[in-house]
Short mmCIF file of the C-alpha atoms (twelve columns), coordinates in Angstrom:
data_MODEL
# 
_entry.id   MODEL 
# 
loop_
_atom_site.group_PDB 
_atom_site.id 
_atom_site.type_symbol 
_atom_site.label_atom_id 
_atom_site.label_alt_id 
_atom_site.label_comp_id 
_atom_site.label_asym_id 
_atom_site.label_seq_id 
_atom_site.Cartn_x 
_atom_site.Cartn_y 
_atom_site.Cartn_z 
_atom_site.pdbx_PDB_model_num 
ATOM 1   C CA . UNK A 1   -33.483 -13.538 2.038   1 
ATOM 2   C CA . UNK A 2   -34.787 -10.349 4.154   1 
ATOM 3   C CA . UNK A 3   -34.662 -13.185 7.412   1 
ATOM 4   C CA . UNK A 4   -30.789 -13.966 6.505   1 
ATOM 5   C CA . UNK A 5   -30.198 -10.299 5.826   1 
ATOM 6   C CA . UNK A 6   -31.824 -9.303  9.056   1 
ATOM 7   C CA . UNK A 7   -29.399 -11.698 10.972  1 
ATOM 8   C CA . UNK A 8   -26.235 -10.517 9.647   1 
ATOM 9   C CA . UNK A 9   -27.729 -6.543  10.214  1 
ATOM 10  C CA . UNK A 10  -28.359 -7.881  13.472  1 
ATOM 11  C CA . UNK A 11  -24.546 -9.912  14.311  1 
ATOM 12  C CA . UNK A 12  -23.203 -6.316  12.614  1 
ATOM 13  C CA . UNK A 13  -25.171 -4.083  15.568  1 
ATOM 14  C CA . UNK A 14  -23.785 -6.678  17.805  1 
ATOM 15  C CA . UNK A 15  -20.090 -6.031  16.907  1 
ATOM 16  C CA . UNK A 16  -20.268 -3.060  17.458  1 
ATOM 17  C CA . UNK A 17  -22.522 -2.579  20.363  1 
ATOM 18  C CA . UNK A 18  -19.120 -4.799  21.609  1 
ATOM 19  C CA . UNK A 19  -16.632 -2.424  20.447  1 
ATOM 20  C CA . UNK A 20  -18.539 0.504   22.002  1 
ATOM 21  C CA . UNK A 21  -19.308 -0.977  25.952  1 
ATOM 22  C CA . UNK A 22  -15.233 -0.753  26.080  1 
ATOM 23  C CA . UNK A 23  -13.942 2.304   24.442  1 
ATOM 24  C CA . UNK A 24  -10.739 2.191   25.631  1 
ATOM 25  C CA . UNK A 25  -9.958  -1.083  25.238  1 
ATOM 26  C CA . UNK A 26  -11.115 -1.055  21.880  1 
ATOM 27  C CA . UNK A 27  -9.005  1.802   21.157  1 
ATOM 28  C CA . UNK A 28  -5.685  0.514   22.571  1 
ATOM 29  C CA . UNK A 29  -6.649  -2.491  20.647  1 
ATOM 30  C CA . UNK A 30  -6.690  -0.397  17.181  1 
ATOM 31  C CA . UNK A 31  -4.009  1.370   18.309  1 
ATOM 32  C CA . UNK A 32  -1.722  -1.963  17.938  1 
ATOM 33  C CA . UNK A 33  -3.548  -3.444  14.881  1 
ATOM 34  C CA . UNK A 34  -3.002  0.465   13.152  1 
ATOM 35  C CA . UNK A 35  0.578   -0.289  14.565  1 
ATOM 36  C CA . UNK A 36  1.099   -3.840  13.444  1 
ATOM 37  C CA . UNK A 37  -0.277  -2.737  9.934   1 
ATOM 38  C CA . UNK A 38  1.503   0.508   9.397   1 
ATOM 39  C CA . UNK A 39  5.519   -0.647  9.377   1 
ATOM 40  C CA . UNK A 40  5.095   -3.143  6.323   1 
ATOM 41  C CA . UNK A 41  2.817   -0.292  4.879   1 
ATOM 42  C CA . UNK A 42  4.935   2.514   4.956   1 
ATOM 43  C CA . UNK A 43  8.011   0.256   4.033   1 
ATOM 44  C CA . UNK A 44  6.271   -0.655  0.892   1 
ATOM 45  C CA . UNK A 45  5.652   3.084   0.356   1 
ATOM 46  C CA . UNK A 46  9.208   3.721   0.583   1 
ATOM 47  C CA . UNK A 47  10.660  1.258   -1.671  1 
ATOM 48  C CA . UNK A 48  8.113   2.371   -3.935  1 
ATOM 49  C CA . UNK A 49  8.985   5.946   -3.747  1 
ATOM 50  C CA . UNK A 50  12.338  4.786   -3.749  1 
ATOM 51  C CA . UNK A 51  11.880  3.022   -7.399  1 
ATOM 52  C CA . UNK A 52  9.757   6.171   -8.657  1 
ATOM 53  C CA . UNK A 53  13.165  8.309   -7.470  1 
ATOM 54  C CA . UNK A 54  15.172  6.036   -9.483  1 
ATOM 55  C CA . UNK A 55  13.963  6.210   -12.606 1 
ATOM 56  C CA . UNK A 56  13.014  10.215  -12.433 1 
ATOM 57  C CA . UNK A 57  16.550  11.306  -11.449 1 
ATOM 58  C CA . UNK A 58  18.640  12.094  -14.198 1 
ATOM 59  C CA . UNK A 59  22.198  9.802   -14.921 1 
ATOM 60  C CA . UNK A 60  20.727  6.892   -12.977 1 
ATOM 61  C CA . UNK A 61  19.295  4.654   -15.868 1 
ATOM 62  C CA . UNK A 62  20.430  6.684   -19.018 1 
ATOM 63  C CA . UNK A 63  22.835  5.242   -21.501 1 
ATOM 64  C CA . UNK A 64  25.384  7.853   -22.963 1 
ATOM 65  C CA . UNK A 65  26.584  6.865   -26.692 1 
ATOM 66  C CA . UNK A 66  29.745  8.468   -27.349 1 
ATOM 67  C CA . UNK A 67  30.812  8.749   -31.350 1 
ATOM 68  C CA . UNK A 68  33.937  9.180   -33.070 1 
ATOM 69  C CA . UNK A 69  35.329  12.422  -33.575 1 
ATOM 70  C CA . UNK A 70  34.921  11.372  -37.127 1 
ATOM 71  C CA . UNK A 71  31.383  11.215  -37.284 1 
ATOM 72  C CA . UNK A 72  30.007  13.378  -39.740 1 
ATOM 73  C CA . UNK A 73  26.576  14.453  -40.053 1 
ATOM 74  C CA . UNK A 74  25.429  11.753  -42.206 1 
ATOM 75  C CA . UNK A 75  26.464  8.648   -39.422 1 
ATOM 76  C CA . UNK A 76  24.188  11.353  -36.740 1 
ATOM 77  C CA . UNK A 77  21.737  10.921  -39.079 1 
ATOM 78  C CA . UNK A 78  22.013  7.218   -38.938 1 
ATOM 79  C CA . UNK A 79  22.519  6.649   -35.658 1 
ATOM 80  C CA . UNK A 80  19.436  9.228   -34.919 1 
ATOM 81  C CA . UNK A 81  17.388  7.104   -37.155 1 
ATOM 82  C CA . UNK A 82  18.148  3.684   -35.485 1 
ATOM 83  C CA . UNK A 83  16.946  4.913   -32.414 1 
ATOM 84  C CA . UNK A 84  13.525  6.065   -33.428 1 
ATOM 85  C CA . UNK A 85  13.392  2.752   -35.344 1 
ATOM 86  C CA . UNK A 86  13.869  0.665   -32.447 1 
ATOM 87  C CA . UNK A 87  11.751  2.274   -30.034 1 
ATOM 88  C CA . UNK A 88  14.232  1.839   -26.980 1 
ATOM 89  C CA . UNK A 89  12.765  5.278   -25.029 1 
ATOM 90  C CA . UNK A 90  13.671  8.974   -24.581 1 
ATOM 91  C CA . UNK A 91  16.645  9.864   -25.936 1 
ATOM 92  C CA . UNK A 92  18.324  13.285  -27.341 1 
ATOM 93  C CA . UNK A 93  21.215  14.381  -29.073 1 
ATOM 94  C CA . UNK A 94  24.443  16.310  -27.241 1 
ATOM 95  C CA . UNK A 95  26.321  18.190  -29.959 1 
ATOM 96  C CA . UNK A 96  30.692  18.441  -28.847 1 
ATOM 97  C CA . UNK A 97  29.885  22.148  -28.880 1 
ATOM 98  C CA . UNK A 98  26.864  22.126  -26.509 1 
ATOM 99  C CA . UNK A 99  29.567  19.689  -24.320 1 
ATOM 100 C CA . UNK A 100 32.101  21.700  -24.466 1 
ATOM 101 C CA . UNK A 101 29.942  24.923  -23.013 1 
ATOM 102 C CA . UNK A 102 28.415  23.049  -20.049 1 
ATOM 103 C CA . UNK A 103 32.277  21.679  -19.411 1 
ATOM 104 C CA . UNK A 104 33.610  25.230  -19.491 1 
ATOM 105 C CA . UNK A 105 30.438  26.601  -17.331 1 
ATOM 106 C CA . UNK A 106 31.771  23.954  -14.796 1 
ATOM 107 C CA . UNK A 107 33.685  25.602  -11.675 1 
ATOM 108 C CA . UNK A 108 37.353  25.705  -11.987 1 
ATOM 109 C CA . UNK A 109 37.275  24.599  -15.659 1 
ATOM 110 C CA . UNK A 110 37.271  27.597  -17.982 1 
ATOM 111 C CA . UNK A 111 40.864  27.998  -17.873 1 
ATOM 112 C CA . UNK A 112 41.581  24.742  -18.614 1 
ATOM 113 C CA . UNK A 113 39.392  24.581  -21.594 1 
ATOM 114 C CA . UNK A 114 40.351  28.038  -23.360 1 
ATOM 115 C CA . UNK A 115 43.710  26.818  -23.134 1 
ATOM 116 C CA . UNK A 116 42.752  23.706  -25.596 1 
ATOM 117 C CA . UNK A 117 43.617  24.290  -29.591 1 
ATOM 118 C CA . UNK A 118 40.785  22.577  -30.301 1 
ATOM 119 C CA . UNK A 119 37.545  20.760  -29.045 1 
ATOM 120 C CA . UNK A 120 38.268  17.303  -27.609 1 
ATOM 121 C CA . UNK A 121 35.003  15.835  -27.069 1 
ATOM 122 C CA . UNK A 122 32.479  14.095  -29.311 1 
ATOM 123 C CA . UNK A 123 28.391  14.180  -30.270 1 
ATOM 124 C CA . UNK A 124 26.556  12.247  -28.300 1 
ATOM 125 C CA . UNK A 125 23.313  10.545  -27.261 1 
ATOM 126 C CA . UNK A 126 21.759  10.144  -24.193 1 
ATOM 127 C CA . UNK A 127 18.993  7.244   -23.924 1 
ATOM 128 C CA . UNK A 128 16.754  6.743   -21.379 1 
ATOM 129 C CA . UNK A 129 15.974  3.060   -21.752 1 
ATOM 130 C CA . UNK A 130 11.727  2.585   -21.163 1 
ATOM 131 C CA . UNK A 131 12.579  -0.723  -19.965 1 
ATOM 132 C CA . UNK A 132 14.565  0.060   -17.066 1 
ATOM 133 C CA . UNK A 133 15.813  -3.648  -15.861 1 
ATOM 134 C CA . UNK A 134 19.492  -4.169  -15.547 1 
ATOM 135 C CA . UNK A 135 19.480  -6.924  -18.261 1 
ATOM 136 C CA . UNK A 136 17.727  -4.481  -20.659 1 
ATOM 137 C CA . UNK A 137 19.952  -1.796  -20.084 1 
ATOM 138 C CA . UNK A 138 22.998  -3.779  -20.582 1 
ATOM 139 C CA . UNK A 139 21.803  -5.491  -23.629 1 
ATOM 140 C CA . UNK A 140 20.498  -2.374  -25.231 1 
ATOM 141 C CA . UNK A 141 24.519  -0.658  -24.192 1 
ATOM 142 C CA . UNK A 142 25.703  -3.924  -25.903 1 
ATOM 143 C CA . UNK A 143 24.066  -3.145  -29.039 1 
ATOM 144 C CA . UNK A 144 24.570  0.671   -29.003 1 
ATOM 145 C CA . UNK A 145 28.341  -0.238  -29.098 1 
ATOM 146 C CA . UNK A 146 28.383  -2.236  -32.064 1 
ATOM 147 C CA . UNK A 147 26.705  0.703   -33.966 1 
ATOM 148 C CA . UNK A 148 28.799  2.645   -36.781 1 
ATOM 149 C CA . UNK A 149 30.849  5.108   -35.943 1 
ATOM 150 C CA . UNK A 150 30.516  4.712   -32.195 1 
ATOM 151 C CA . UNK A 151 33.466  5.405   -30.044 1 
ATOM 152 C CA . UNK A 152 32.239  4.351   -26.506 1 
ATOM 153 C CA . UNK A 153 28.919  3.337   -24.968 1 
ATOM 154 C CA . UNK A 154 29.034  4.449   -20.976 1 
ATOM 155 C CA . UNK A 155 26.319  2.588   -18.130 1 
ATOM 156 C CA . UNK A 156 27.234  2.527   -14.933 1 
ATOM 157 C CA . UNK A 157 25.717  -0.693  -14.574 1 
ATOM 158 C CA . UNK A 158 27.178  -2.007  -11.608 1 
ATOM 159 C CA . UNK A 159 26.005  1.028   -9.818  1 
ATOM 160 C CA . UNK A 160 22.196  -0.435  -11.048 1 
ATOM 161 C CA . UNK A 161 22.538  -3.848  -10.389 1 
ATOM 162 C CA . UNK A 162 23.286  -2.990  -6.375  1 
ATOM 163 C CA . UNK A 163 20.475  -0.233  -6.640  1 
ATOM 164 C CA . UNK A 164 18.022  -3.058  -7.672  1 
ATOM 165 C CA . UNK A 165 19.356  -5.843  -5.685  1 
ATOM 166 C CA . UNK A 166 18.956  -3.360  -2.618  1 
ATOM 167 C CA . UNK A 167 15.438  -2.441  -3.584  1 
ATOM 168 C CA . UNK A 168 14.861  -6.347  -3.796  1 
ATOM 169 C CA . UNK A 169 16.268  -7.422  -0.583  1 
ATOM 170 C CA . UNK A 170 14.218  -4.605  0.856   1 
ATOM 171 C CA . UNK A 171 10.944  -5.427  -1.184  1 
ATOM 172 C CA . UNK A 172 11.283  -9.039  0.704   1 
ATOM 173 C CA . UNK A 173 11.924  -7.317  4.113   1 
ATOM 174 C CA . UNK A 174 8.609   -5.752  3.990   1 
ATOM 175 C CA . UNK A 175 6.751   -9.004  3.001   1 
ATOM 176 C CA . UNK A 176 8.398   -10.473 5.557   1 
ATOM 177 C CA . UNK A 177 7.327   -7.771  8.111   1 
ATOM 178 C CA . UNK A 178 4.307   -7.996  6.407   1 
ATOM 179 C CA . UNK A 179 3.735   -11.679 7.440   1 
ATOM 180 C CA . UNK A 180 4.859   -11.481 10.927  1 
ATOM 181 C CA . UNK A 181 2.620   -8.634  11.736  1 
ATOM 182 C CA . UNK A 182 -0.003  -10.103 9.695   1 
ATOM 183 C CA . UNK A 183 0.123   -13.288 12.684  1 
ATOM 184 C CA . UNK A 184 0.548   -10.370 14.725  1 
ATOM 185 C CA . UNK A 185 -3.177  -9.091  14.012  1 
ATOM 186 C CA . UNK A 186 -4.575  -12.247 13.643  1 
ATOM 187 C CA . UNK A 187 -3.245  -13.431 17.826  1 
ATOM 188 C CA . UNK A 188 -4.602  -9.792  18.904  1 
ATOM 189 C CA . UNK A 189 -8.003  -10.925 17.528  1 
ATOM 190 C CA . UNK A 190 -7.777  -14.216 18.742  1 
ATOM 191 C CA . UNK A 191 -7.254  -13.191 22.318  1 
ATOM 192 C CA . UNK A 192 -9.595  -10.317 22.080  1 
ATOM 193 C CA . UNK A 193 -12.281 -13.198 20.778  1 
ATOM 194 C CA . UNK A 194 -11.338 -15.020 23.579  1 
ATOM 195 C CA . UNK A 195 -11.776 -12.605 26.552  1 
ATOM 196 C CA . UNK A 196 -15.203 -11.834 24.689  1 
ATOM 197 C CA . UNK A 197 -16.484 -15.726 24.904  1 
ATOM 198 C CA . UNK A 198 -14.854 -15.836 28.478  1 
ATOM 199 C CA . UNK A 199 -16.971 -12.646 29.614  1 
ATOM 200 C CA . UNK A 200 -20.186 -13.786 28.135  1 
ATOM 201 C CA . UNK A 201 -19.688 -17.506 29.094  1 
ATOM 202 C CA . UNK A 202 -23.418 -17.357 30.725  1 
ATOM 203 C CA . UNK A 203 -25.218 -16.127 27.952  1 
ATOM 204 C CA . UNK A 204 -23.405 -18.467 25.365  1 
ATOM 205 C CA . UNK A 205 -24.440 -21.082 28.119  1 
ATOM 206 C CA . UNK A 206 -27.893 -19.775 28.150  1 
ATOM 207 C CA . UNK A 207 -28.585 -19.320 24.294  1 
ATOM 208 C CA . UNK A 208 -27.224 -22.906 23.806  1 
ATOM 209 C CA . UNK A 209 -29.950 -24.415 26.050  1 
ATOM 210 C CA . UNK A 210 -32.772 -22.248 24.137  1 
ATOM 211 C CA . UNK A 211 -31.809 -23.891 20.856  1 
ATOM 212 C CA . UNK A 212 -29.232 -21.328 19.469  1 
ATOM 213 C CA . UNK A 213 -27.101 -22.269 16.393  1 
ATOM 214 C CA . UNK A 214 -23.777 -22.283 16.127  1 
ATOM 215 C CA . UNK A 215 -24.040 -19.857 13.351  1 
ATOM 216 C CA . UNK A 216 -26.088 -17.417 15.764  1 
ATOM 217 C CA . UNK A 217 -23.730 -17.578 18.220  1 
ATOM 218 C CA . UNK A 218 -20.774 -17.063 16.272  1 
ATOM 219 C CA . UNK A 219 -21.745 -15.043 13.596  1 
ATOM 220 C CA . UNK A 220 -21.494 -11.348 16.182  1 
ATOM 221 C CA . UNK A 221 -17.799 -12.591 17.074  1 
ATOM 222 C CA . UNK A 222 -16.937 -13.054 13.163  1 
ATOM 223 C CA . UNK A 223 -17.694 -9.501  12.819  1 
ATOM 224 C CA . UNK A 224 -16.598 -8.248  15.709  1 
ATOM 225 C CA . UNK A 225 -13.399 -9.463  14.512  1 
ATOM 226 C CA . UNK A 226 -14.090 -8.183  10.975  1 
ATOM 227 C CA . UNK A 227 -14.884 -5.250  12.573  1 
ATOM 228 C CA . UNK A 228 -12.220 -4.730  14.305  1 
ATOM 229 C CA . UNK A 229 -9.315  -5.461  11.639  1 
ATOM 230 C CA . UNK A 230 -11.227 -3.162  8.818   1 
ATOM 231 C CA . UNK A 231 -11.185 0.001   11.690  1 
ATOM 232 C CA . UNK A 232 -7.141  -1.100  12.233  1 
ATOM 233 C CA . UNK A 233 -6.236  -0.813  8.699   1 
ATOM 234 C CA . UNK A 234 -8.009  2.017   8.330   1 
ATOM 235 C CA . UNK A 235 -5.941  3.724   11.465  1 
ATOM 236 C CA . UNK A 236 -2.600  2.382   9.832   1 
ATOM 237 C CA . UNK A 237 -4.122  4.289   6.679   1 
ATOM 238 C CA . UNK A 238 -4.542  7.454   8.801   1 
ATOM 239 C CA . UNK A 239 -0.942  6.896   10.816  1 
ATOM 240 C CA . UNK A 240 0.619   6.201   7.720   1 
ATOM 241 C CA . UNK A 241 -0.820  9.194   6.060   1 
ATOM 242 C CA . UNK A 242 0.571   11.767  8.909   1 
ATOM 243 C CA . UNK A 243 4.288   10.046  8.808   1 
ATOM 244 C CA . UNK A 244 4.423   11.019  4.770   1 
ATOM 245 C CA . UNK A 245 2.470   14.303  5.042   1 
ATOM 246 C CA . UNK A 246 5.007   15.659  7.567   1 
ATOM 247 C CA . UNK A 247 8.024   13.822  5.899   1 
ATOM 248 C CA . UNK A 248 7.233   15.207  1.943   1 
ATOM 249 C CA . UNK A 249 8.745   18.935  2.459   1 
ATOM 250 C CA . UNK A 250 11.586  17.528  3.829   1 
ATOM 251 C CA . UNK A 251 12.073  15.042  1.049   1 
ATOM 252 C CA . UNK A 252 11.121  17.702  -1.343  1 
ATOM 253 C CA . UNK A 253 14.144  19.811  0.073   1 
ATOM 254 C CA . UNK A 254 16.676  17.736  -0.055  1 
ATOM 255 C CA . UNK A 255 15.841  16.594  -3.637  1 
ATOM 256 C CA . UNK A 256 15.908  20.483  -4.648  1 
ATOM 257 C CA . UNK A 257 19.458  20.398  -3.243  1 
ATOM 258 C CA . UNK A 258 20.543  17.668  -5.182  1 
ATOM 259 C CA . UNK A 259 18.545  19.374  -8.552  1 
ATOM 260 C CA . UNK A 260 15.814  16.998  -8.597  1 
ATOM 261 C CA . UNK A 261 12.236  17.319  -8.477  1 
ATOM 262 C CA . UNK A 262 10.837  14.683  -6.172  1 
ATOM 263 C CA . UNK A 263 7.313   14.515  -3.975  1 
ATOM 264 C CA . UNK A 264 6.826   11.749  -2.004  1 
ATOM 265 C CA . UNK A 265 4.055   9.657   -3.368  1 
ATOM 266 C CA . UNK A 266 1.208   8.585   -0.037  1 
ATOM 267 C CA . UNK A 267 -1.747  6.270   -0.315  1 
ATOM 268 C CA . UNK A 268 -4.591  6.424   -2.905  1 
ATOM 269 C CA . UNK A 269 -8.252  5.629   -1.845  1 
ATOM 270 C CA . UNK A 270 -7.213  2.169   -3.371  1 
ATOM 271 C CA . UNK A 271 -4.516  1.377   -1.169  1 
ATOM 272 C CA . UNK A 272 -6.958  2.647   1.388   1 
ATOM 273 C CA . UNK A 273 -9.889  0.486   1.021   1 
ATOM 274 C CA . UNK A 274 -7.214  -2.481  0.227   1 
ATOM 275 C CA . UNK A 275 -5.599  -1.875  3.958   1 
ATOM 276 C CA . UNK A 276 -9.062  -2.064  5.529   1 
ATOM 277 C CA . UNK A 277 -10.083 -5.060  3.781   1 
ATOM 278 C CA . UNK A 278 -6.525  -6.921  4.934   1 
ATOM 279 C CA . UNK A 279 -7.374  -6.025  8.205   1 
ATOM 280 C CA . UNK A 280 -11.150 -7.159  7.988   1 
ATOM 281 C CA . UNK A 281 -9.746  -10.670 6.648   1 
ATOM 282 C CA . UNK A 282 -6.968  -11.044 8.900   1 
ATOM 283 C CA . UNK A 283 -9.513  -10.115 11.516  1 
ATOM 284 C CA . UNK A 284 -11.837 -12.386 10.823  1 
ATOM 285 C CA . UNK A 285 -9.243  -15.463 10.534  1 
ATOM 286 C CA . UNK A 286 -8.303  -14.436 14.048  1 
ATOM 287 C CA . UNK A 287 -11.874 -14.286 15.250  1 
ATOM 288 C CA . UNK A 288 -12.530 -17.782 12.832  1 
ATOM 289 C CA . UNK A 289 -9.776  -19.487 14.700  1 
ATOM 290 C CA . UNK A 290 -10.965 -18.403 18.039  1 
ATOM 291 C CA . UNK A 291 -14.149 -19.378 17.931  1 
ATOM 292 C CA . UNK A 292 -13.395 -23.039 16.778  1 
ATOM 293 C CA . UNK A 293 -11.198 -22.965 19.746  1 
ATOM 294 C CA . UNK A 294 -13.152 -21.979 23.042  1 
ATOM 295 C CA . UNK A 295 -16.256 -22.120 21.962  1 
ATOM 296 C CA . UNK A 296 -16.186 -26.317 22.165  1 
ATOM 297 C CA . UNK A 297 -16.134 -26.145 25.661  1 
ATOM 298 C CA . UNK A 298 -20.158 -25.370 25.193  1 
ATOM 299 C CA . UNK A 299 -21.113 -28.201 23.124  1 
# 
């Protein structure tokens, strides 16, 4: 075990002993994989801030319940009471007179509504669905409007189903970016793997004759490429981390304008340490296929 343990400690120092003789290079090369990784990164990020922004800002996935201007206290009572029984969410009750204060506190309308003989507008509820999914929210308006004493059950759900159809398409834009770059990272490697056999051709050559493994031989350029894709992700981590830290007061002030509170949500250590380890695998495939490849010309 220490002998095997020694040889991998041994291909690591190698690596990057390889990624230090060329600083620059091995910057510029970073510089693309951090590149490559950070579009389908931060496009994830949005769409996933965009989904968080959806559900926290009030109107877009509530369910208003409108009742008759019958309704009594008793059918409230009822209708308050099948809601906590079927555990569909958040939800409160709008009484016509709290209605008809934030209708006359609206600009323009206080005229209009002293001038009515009486109160035209009924109790309601306002449910905010847990389950947030289109089909849920239209079932759960179907049912509401088959309730007693309900007048008119009010989801904009056409207005949803484009909102989640949009986040869709866009959820499969990023995987595809995702896989395109991902090939992306894996040529960079392979070429970088390449120009590394290339420039140490006579060594290979000379470790070959002295009995050297393939193993031996290959095992620096695995993590070299390893190497390599862990230290991209983890620059994508750090590029994608400046875009969102300079873009969050911005978002934060426009939401304030439109009454919402919204932060824009960045990367956890998680996402982090997940980014590196892409990188390190889609490194190492590149460095994998590479070595297959052009080291067969020294068999």
């Amino acid at each position: 075990m220490s002998v095997w343990l020694a040889q991998h400690l041994a291909a690591i120092r190698d690596a990057c002993r390889r990624l230090a003789a060329a600083p620059l290079n091995s910057l510029l090369s970073l510089l693309v994989i951090g590149i490559a990784l950070t579009l389908p990164t931060a496009g994830w990020l949005m769409i996933d801030n965009l989904r968080a922004l959806s559900g926290d800002s009030p109107g877009v996935q509530q369910i208003s319940i409108f009742l008759g201007l019958e309704a009594g206290k008793r059918e409230i009572a009822e209708i308050e009471a099948r809601l906590q029984a079927g555990k569909v969410g958040k939800w409160r009750f709008v009484p016509r007179e709290e209605a008809l204060k934030r209708l006359q506190a609206a600009e323009g309308m206080a005229d209009i509504v002293a001038s009515l003989p009486r109160n035209p507008l009924p109790d309601a509820f306002v449910v905010t669905p847990a389950d947030s999914q289109p089909a849920e929210l239209e079932r759960l308006a179907k049912s509401f409007s088959g309730w007693p004493k309900v007048a008119h059950v009010q989801l904009d759900s056409a207005w949803v189903k484009r909102f989640d159809a949009l986040l869709r398409l866009g959820h499969l834009i990023v995987m595809l970016l995702g896989v395109l770059f991902a090939g992306a990272l894996v040529t960079i490697t392979f070429n970088t793997i390449r120009l590394q056999i290339l420039a140490q051709a006579a060594e290979i050559e000379v470790a070959r004759l002295i009995g050297a493994t393939d193993s031996y031989i290959q095992r620096p350029l695995h993590y070299f490429g390893m190497l390599q894709g862990a230290l991209g992700g983890l620059c994508a981590a750090l590029l994608v981390g400046i875009g969102f830290h300079l873009l969050t007061p911005l978002v934060a002030e426009l939401a304030q304008l439109y009454g919402a509170n919204f932060a824009l949500q960045g990367l956890l250590a998680l996402h982090v340490a997940a980014l590196a380890a892409i990188g390190a695998t889609l490194g190492w495939l590149g460095a994998k296929i590479s070595v297959l490849i052009h080291l067969r010309r020294f068999a």
